[in-house]
N, C-alpha and C positions, 0 to 999 in steps of 0.2 A: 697489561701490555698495550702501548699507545700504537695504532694502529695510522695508518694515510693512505687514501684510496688516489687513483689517478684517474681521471678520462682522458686520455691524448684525442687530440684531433689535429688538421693541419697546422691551423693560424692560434692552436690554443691548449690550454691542457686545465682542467677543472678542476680543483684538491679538495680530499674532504679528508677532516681526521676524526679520531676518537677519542674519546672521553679518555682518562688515565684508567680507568676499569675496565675498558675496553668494551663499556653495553652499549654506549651511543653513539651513533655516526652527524658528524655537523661539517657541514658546506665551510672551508674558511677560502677557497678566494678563485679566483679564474686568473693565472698565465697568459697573457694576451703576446704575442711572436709578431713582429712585423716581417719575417723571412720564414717559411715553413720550415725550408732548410736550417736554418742558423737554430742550432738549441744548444748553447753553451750556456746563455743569460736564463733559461729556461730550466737547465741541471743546474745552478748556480742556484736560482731562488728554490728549488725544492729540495736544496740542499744543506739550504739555510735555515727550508721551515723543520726538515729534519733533527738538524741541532737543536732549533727555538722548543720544539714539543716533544723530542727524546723520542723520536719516533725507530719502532724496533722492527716494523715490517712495512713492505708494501705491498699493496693491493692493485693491481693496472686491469685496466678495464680490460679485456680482449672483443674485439669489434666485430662478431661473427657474425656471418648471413640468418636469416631468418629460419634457412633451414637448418643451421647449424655447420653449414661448412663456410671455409675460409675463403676471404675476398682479397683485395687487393692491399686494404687498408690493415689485414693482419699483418702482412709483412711491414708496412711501414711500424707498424706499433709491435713487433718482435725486436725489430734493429731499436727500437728506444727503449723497450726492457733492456735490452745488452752495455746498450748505454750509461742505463741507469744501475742495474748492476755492479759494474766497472768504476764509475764515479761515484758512487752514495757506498758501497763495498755495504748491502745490505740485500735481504732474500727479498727477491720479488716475485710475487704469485700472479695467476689469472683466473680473474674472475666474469664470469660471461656477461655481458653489457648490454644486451637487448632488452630495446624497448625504455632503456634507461636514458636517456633524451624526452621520449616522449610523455615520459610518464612524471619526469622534472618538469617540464612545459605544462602537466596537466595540474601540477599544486602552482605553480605561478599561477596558471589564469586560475585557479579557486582561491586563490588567495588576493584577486583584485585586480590582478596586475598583467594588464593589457596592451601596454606597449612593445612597441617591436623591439626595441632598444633596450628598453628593462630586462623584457625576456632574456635576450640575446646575451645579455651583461651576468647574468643570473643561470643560465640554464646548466652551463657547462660546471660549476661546484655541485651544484642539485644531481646535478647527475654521479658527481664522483660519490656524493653521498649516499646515494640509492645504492650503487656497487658496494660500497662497502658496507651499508648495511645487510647485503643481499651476501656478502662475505662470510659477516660476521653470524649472522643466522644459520649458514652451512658448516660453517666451520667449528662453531661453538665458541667461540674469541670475542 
């Protein structure tokens, strides 16, 4: 089962899929939105990578506080589940997201790569990757 993780954020959404046997999670690309608001071009291209890799499930990061309760930014990324739902006509799960930013920033800088700009370019797939590896680990998929 080919699997695609999301991290939404405002100005971006991160994608990470799976292997076709569903054991490995790989970063394929960062959604860059010039309008936070405006995500049509945004369900358009994950809709596309859906068809490209026969993707059968999604994974959406859910963005919770540290202590485990809901912030503000859950409800922005519930209304783009529903979204996405609705347009992809596929199950989409949640999978808790903490710390998955930081811990993509921490294999960048171990990996060389110290620029702000690199980072920045790079963090948001690493991180959808992390989710769905952190998925695919709970769930046995």
């Amino acid at each position: 089962m080919r699997l695609m993780a999301l991290d939404y954020g405002f100005a971006t959404v991160g994608v990470a899929v799976s292997d076709e046997l569903g054991i490995a999670a790989m970063p394929l690309e960062t959604i860059v939105r010039k309008n936070k608001n405006k995500l049509r071009k945004t369900l358009a291209r994950i809709e596309n990578i859906i068809h490209e890799r026969e993707t059968e499930l999604i994974v959406l990061g859910k963005p919770l506080n540290m202590d485990g309760s809901e912030g503000d930014m859950v409800k922005s990324c519930s209304e783009f589940k529903e979204m996405l739902e609705k347009r992809c006509r596929l199950p989409v799960v949640w999978q808790d997201e903490r710390l998955s930013s930081h811990e993509a920033r921490e294999i960048l800088v171990a990996g060389g790569i110290k620029e702000r700009h690199e980072i920045k370019k790079n963090i948001d797939s690493i991180a959808a990757a992390i989710i769905l590896k952190e998925y695919m680990a709970i769930s046995g998929k």
